[in-house]
C-alpha atoms as one frame of an Amber mdcrd trajectory, in Angstrom:
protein
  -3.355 -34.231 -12.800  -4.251 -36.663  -9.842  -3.531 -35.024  -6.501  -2.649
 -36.804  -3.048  -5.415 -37.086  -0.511  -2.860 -35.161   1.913  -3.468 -32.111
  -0.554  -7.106 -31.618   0.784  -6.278 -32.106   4.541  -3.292 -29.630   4.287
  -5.957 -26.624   2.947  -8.095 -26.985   5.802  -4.659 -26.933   8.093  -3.529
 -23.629   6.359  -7.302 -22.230   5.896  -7.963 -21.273   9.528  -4.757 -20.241
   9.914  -5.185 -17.711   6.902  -8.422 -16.337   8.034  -6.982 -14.553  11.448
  -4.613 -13.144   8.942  -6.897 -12.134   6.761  -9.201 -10.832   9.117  -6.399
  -8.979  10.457  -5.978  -7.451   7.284  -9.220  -6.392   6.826  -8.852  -4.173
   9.864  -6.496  -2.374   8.605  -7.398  -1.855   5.151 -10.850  -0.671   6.573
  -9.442   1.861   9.387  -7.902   3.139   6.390  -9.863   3.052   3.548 -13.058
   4.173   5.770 -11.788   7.520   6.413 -10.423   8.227   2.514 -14.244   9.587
   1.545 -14.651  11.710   4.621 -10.939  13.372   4.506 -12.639  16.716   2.596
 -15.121  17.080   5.262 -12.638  16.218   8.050 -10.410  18.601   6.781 -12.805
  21.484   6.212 -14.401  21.065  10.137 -10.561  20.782  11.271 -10.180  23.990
   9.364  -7.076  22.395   7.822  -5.704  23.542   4.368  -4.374  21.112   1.085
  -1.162  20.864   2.658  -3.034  19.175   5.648  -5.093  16.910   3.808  -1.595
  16.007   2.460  -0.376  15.304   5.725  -3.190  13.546   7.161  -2.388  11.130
   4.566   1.064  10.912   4.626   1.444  10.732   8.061   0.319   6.893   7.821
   2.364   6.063   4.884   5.727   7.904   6.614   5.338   5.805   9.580   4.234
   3.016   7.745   7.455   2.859   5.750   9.512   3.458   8.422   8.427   0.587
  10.829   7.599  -2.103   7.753  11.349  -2.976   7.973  11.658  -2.519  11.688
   8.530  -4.902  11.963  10.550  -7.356   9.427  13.722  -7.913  11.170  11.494
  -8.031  14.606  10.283 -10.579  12.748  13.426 -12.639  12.629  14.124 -12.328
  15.592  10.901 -12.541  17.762   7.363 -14.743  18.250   5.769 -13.526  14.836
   2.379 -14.468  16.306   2.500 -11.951  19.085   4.362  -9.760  16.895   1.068
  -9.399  14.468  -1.276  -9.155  17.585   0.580  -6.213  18.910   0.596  -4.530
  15.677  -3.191  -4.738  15.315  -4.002  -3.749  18.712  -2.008  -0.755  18.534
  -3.579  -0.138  15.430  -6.867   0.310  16.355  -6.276   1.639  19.477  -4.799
   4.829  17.213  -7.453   5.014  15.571  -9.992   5.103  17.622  -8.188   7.668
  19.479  -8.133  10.047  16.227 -11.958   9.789  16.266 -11.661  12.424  18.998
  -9.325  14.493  17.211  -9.994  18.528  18.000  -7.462  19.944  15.270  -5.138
  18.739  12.614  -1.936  18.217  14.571  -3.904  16.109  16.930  -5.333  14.126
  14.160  -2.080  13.790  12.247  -0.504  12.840  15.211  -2.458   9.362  15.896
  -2.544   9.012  11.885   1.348   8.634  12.704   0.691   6.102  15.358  -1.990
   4.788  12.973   0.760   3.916  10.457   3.389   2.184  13.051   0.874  -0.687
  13.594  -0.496  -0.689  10.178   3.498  -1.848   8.881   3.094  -4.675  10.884
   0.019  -5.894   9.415   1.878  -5.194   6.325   5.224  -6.559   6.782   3.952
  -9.406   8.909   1.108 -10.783   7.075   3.308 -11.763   4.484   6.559 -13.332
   6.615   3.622 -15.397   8.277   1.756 -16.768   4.862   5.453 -17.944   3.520
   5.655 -19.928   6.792   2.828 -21.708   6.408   2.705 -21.768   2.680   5.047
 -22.015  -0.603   5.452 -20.178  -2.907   3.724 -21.956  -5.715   0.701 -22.560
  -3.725   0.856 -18.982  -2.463  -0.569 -18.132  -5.249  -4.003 -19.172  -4.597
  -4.185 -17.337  -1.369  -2.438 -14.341  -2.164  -5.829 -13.941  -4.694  -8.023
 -14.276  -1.156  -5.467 -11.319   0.195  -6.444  -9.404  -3.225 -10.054 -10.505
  -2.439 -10.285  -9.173   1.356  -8.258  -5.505   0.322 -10.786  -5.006  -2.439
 -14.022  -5.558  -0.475 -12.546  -3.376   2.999 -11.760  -0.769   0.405 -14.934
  -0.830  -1.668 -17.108  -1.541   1.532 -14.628   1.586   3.581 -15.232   3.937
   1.567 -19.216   3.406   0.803 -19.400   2.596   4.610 -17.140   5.568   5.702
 -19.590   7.818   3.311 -22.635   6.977   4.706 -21.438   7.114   8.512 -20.492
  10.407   7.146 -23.732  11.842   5.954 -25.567   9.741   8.665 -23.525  10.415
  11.801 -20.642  12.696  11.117 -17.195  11.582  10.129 -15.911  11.116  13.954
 -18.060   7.388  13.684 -15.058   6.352  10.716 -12.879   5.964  13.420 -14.087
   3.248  15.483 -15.775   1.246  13.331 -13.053  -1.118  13.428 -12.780  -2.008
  16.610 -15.228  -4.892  16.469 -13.468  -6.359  13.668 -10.088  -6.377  15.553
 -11.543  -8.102  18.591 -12.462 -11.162  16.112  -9.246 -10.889  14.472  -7.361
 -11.025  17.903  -9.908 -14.056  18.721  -9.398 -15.678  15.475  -5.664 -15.881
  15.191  -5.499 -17.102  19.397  -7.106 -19.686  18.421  -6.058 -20.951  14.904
  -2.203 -19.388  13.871  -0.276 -21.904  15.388   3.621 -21.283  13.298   6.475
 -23.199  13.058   9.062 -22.449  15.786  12.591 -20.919  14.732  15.651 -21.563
  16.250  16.586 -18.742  19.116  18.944 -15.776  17.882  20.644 -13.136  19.690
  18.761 -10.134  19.331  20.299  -6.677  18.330  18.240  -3.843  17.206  19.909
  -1.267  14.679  18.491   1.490  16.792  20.849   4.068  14.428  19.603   2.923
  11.390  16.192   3.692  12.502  16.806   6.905  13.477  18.990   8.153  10.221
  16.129   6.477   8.255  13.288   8.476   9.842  15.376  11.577   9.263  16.076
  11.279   6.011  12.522  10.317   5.236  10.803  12.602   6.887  13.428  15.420
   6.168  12.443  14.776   2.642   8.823  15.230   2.902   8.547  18.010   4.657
  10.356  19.959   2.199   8.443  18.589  -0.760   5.181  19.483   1.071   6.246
  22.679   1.856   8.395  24.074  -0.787   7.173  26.764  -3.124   4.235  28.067
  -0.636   6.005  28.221   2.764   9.385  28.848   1.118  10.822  28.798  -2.139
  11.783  26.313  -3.618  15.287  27.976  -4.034  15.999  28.604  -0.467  17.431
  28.221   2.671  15.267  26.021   4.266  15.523  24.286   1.016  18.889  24.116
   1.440  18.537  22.353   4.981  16.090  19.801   4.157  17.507  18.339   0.980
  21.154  18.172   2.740  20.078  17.107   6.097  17.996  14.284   4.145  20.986
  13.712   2.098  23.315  13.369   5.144  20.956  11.055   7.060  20.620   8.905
   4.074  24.710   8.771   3.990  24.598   7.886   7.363  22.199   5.250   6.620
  23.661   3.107   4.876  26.877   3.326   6.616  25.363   2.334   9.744  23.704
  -0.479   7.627  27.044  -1.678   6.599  28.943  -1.912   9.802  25.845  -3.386
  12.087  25.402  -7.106  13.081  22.018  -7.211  12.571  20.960  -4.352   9.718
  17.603  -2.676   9.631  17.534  -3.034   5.449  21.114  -5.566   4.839  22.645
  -3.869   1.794  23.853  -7.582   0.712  20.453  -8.098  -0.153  20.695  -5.749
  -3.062  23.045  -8.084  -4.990  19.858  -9.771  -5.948  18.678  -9.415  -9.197
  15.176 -10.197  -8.176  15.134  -8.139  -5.120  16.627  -5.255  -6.568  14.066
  -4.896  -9.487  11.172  -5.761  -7.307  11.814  -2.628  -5.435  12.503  -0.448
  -8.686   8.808  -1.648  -9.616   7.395  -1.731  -5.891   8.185   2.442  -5.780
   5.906   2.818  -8.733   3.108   0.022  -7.645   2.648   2.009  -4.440   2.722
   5.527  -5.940  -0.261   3.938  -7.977  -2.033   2.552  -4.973  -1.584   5.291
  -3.018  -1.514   8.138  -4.461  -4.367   7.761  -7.133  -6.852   6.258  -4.464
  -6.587   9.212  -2.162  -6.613  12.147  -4.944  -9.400  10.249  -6.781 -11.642
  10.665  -3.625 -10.456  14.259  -3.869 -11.453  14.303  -7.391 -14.847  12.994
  -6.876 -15.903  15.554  -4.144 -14.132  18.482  -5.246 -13.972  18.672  -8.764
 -17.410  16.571  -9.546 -19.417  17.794  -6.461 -20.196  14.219  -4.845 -21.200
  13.723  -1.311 -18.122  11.377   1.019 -21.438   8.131  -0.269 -21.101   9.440
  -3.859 -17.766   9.231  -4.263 -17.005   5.382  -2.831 -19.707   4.965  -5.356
 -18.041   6.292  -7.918 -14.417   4.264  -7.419 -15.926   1.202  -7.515 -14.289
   0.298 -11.038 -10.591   0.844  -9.551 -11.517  -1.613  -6.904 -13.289  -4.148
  -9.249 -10.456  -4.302 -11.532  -7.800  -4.824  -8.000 -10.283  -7.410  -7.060
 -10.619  -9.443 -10.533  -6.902  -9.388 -11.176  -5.377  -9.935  -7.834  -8.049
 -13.005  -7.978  -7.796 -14.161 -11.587  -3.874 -13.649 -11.713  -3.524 -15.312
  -8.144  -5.179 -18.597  -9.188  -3.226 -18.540 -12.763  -0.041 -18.433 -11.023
  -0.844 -21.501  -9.141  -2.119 -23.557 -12.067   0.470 -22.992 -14.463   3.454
 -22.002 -12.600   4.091 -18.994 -14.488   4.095 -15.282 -13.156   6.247 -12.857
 -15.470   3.971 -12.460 -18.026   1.316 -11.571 -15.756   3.375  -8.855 -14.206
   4.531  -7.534 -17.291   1.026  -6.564 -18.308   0.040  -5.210 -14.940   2.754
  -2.616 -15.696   1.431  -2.192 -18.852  -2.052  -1.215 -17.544   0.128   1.122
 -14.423   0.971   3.145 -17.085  -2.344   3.203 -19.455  -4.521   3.853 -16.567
  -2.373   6.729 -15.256  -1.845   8.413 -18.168  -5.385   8.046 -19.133  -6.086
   9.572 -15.502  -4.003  12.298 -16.343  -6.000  13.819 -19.307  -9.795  14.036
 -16.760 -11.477  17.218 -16.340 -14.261  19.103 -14.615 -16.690  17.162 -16.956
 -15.249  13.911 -18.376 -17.554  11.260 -18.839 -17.905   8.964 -15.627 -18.127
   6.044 -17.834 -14.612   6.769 -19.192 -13.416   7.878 -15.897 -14.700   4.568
 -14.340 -12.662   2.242 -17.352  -9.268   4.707 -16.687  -9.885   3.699 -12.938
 -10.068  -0.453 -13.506  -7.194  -0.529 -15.908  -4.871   1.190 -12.885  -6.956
  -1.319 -10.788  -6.207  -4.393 -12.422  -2.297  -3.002 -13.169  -1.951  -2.430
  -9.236  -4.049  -6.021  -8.477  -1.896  -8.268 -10.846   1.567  -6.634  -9.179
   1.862  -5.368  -5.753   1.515  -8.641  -3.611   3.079 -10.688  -6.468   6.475
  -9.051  -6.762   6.525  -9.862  -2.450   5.993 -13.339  -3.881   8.575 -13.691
  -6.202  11.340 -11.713  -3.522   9.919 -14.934  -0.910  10.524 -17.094  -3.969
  14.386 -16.698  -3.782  15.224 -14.790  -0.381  17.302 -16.619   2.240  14.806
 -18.065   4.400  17.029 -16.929   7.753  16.574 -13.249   6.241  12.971 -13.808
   4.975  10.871 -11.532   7.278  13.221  -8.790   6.210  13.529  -9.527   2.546
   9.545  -9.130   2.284   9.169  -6.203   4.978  11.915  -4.139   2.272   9.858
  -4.992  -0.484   6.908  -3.504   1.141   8.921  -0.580   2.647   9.685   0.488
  -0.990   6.238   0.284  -1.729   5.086   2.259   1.235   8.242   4.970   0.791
   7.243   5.454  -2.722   3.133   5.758  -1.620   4.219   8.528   0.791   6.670
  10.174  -1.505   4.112  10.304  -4.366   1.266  11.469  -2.114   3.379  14.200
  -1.070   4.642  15.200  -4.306   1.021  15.174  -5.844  -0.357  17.070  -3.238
   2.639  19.356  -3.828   1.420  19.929  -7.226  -2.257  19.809  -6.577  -1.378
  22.889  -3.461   0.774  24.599  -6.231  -1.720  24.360  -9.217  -5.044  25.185
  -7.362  -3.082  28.674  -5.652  -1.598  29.656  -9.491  -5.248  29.177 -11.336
  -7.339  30.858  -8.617  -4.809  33.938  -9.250  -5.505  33.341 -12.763  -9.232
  33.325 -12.434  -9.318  36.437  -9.890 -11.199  38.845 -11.545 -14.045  35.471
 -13.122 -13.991  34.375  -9.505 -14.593  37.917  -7.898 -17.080  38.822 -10.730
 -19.204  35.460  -9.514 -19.051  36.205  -5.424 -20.591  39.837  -6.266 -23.055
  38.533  -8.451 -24.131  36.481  -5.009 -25.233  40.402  -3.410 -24.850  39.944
   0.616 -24.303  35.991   0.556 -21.315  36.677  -1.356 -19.606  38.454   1.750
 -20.001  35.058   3.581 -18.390  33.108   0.726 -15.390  35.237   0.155 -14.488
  34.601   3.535 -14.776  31.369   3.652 -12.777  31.420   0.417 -10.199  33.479
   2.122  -9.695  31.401   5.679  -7.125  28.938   3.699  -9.058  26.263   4.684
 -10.051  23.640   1.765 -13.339  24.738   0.602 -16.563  22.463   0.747 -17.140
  22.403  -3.107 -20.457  21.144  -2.994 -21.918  23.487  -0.987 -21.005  26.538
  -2.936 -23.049  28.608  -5.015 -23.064  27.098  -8.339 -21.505  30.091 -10.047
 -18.202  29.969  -7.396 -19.094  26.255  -7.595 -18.007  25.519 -10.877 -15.029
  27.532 -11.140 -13.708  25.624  -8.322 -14.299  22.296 -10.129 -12.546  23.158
 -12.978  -9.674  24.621 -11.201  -9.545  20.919  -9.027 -10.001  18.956 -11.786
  -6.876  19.883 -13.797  -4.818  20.401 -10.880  -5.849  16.991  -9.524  -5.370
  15.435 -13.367  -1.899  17.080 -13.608  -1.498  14.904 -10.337  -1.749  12.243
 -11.927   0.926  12.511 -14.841   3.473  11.961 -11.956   3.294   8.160 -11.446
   3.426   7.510 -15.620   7.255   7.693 -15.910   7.859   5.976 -12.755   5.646
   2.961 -14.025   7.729   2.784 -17.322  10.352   2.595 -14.928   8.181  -0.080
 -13.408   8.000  -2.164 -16.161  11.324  -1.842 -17.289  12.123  -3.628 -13.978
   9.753  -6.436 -14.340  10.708  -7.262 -18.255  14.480  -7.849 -17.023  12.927
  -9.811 -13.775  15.220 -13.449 -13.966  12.440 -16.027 -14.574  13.071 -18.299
 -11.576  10.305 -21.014 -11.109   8.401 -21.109  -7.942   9.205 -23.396  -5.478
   6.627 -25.924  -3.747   8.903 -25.847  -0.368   7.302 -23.749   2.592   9.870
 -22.044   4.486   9.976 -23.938   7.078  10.793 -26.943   4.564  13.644 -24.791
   3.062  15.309 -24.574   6.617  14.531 -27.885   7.162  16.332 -28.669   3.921
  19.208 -26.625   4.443  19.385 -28.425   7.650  19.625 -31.834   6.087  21.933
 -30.128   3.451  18.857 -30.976   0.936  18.799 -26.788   0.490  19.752 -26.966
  -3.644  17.111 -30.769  -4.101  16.249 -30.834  -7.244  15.640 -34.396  -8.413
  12.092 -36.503  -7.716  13.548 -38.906  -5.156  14.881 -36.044  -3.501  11.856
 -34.258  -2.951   9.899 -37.626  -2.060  12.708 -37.539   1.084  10.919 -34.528
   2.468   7.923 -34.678   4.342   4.729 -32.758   2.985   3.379 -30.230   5.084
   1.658 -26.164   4.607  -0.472 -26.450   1.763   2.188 -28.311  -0.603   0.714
 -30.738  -2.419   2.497 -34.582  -3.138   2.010 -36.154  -6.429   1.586 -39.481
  -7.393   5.044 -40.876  -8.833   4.145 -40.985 -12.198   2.692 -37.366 -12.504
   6.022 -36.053 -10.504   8.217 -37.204 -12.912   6.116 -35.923 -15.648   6.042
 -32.556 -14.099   9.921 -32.980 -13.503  10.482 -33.587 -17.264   7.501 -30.407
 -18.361   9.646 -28.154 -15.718  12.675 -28.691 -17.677  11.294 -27.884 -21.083
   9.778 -24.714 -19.137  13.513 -23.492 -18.390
C-alpha cells in the first residue's frame, strides 16, 4: 500500500516529541526498578521485617494509584506539558531524598512521595501520546514504550545489583537524577501540544480524600491482619468498615460533583468497564510477581542483589518482544483482540506455572514460567489504555486513561499486599513447623550458632545468603513455597482477566488524533465515516493520508472486517 509523502514528515514531527516522553519514562521505571534487587539488603540494614519490605513497596503503588486519577483530570484541566515536568521533578527529587533514609518509616515515607510523581508519568504519558498520535498509529509507538520499560527494568535491576555489591545500596537512589535533567531538557525543547480550550477548574478535593481512606484503610489491614491482630478482630472490624464507609462516600461524592475525580458515567462503557476488570489482574501480574521474584531469587536461591537481575532477564525479554512484536502488528493490520486474548492466556499459564517453584526448580524452567507472564503482561497492559483512548470522549480523555491505569496500579498495590500477607503468614507457620530441624542445625554451629539465633530472633528479614549452609537451606525451602504459594493469587484474577477481554466489543481503531476528534466534533464531522469525509480533514500527528484509490480500497476491506 502506497503511502503519502506527508506520512514520513509527520514521524519525524511526532518522534522528538516522543523521546522527552520516553525519556521521561525511563526515569521512572529506573528509580523504580533499580532499587527492586537491593530491597533484601535495604531491608535487613534498616532492620525492617517482611511486613516492611511489603510496605516499602506498596507505599509507591498506594500513592501511585491514588494520584494517577488526580494527575488525569489535572490533566483536563491544566498545561499537560508542565503538568509531566512537575511530576518528574518531584519524582526524583523523592528519591534521591530516600537515598539518605536512616530507618524504614523514613524510607517508606519518600517511597510515598516517590509514588505521587511516578502517577504522573503514568497517567500523563499516555493523555500526551493520544494528543499527538491516533490510535491506529499508536500502535507502533506504544511498542517503543514496551521497548524503553523493558530495558530500565532489565538494565535497573542488573545496574541497581552491582551499585549494590560495588557501593552499597544508598547509590540506587540517585542514579536517576542525570537522566531526569535530559528528560526535563528534552521535552523543553521538543513537546510542543495542541492547545485546549480554557475550562473552569474545580478539584474534587472530597473524593480524594474518601479515596485515600478507603485505599489505604484497606491495606493496612491486609498487611497486618493475622500477625498484629487477628484476622477476626476488632481492629479488623475498623478497617474493613471504615474502608467500606469511605468507599460509600466515594462514590457519592463522585456522583454529586461538577468535575469528578473517577466520573461514574464512564462505567456505562462496555470497553472501559472490562478494561479495568482486566487492568486489576495485568497489574497484580506486573507488580506483584516482579517484586516477589527478586525476593525469590535472593532468598530462596541464595543470589547476590547482581545475581538476581540476572536471573529475571526472561520475564523482561518476553515484556520486551511482545509489547514490540504486538505493538507493530496492531498497526499493520488493524486488529488488537486477538492479541489480547492470548496475553491473558499466557497471565494465567505463567502464574500458575510460577506457583508450583521450589527451593530447587530448574532455572531453565523458572526462566520460560517468567517470559510467558512476560509476554502475557507485554501484549496487555499499555494496549487495553489504547483501546479505552480508542472510544473515550476526547473532553474526558486524560481521565478515561489515568482510571485505566489507576485500576492497574490499585490492583498492583492490593496484590503486593496480599502476597506479602501470605508470604509474612507462611514463612512464621513453617519456621514453627521446622523448630526443633531449625534448632537442631544452629547447635550443630557450637558458639557461632549463638550469633545466628539472634539474628534469627531480631524479626528482621534474614540475609539468606550469608547463613550457614545448614540454617541456610532450611530457610530456602521455607521462602520458596511461601513465595510460590504467592503466586497462586493472581491465577483466578487473570481468568477473570480474560474473561473481560473475550467479551471486549471489537471497535476498529481510529486514524483521528485527538486533537482531530475535537476538531471534528467542532465541525460536527465527530461520527465521519465516508472517504470524502475524511479527505475534508487535514492530516496531522503521525496519521498517515492515502492515495484515493488505496482509501477506498481500505474503506471497502474495513467493511468486510466488521
Amino acid at each position: 500500500m502506497a503511502l503519502d509523502s506527508s506520512a514520513a514528515p509527520a514521524r519525524r514531527r511526532v518522534l522528538p516529541a516522543l523521546l522527552g516522553l520516553l525519556m521521561g519514562m525511563f526515569v521512572s521505571m529506573l528509580a523504580s526498578t533499580v532499587v527492586s534487587t537491593s530491597l533484601p539488603v535495604i531491608v535487613h540494614d534498616l532492620n525492617g521485617d517482611q511486613a516492611v519490605y511489603t510496605w516499602v513497596v506498596t507505599s509507591t503503588l498506594l500513592t501511585t494509584a491514588i494520584s494517577t486519577p488526580i494527575w488525569g483530570k489535572l490533566a483536563d484541566l491544566f498545561n499537560r506539558k508542565l503538568l509531566i515536568q512537575i511530576a518528574i521533578t518531584l519524582f526524583v527529587l523523592a528519591t534521591a531524598a530516600a537515598g539518605f533514609s536512616q530507618n524504614p518509616e523514613m524510607l517508606i515515607t519518600f517511597r510515598a512521595i516517590q509514588g505521587i510523581g511516578a502517577g504522573g508519568l503514568a497517567a500523563l504519558s499516555q493523555v500526551i501520546m493520544a494528543d499527538i498520535i491516533s490510535p491506529r498509529e499508536r500502535g507502533r509507538y506504544m511498542g517503543l514504550f514496551g521497548a524503553v520499560m523493558a530495558v530500565a527494568t532489565v538494565g535497573g535491576p542488573l545496574l541497581g545489583g552491582l551499585i549494590t555489591d560495588a557501593f552499597g545500596w544508598r547509590w540506587n537512589f540517585f542514579v536517576a537524577l542525570p537522566f531526569a535533567v535530559a528528560a526535563l531538557i528534552i521535552q523543553q525543547r521538543t513537546l510542543h501540544l495542541p492547545k485546549h480550550p480554557p475550562r473552569k477548574v474545580r478539584i474534587d478535593y472530597l473524593g480524594i480524600v474518601f479515596l485515600a481512606v478507603a485505599v489505604s484503610l484497606l491495606l493496612i489491614w491486609i498487611t497486618n491482619a493475622g500477625q498484629t491482630y487477628e484476622w477476626a478482630s476488632t481492629e479488623t472490624a475498623l478497617m474493613v468498615g471504615g474502608a467500606a464507609l469511605a468507599t460509600v462516600l466515594f462514590i457519592i461524592t463522585e456522583l454529586k460533583v461538577s468535575e469528578p475525580l473517577v466520573p461514574l458515567n464512564l462505567f456505562r462503557n462496555a470497553t472501559f468497564t472490562l478494561s479495568v476488570v482486566a487492568s486489576i489482574a495485568t497489574g497484580l501480574a506486573m507488580f506483584g510477581t516482579s517484586v516477589y521474584l527478586s525476593q525469590y531469587m535472593q532468598l530462596a536461591r541464595g543470589a547476590s542483589p547482581t545475581e538476581a537481575g540476572l536471573l529475571t532477564i526472561p520475564m523482561i525479554a518476553g515484556l520486551l518482544i511482545a509489547s514490540i512484536v504486538v505493538g507493530a502488528l496492531i498497526t499493520r493490520y488493524g486488529r488488537w483482540k486477538a492479541y489480547l486474548v492470548l496475553g491473558a492466556v499466557l497471565l494465567i499459564a505463567g502464574s500458575f506455572l510460577l506457583s508450583t517453584i521450589h527451593y530447587d526448580t530448574s532455572l531453565v524452567l523458572v526462566g520460560v514460567y517468567m517470559f510467558l507472564l512476560g509476554a502475557g503482561v507485554g501484549m496487555t497492559m499499555q494496549n487495553l489504555v489504547l483501546i479505552v483512548q480508542n472510544t473515550a470522549d476526547p473532553a474526558t480523555l486524560g481521565t478515561s486513561s489515568a482510571a485505566v491505569a489507576f485500576f492497574r496500579s490499585l490492583g498492583g498495590t492490593v496484590g503486593v499486599s496480599v502476597m506479602g500477607a501470605t508470604v509474612a503468614a507462611s514463612v512464621t507457620s513453617l519456621l514453627a513447623e521446622r523448630q526443633a530441624e531449625l534448632a537442631t542445625a544452629i547447635a550443630g554451629l557450637g558458639p557461632a550458632g549463638a550469633g545466628v539465633a539472634d539474628q534469627l530472633q531480631s524479626g528482621s528479614l534474614p540475609q539468606v545468603s550469608a547463613l550457614p549452609e545448614a540454617v541456610r537451606v532450611i530457610f530456602e525451602q521455607v521462602y520458596a513455597i511461601s513465595i510460590s504459594h504467592a503466586f497462586l493469587i493472581a491465577v483466578p484474577l487473570a481468568v477473570i482477566s480474560l474473561l473481560a477481554i473475550v467479551f471486549l466489543p471489537n471497535h476498529p481503531l481510529t486514524r483521528m488524533t485527538t486533537a482531530e476528534r475535537i476538531a471534528a466534533s467542532e465541525a460536527d464531522l465527530a461520527t465521519v465515516s465516508t472517504a470524502e469525509g475524511m479527505a475534508a480533514l487535514g492530516a496531522t500527528g503521525a496519521v498517515e493520508t492515502l492515495p484515493e484509490n488505496d482509501r477506498q480500497h481500505a474503506g471497502r476491506r474495513s467493511g468486510k472486517d466488521d
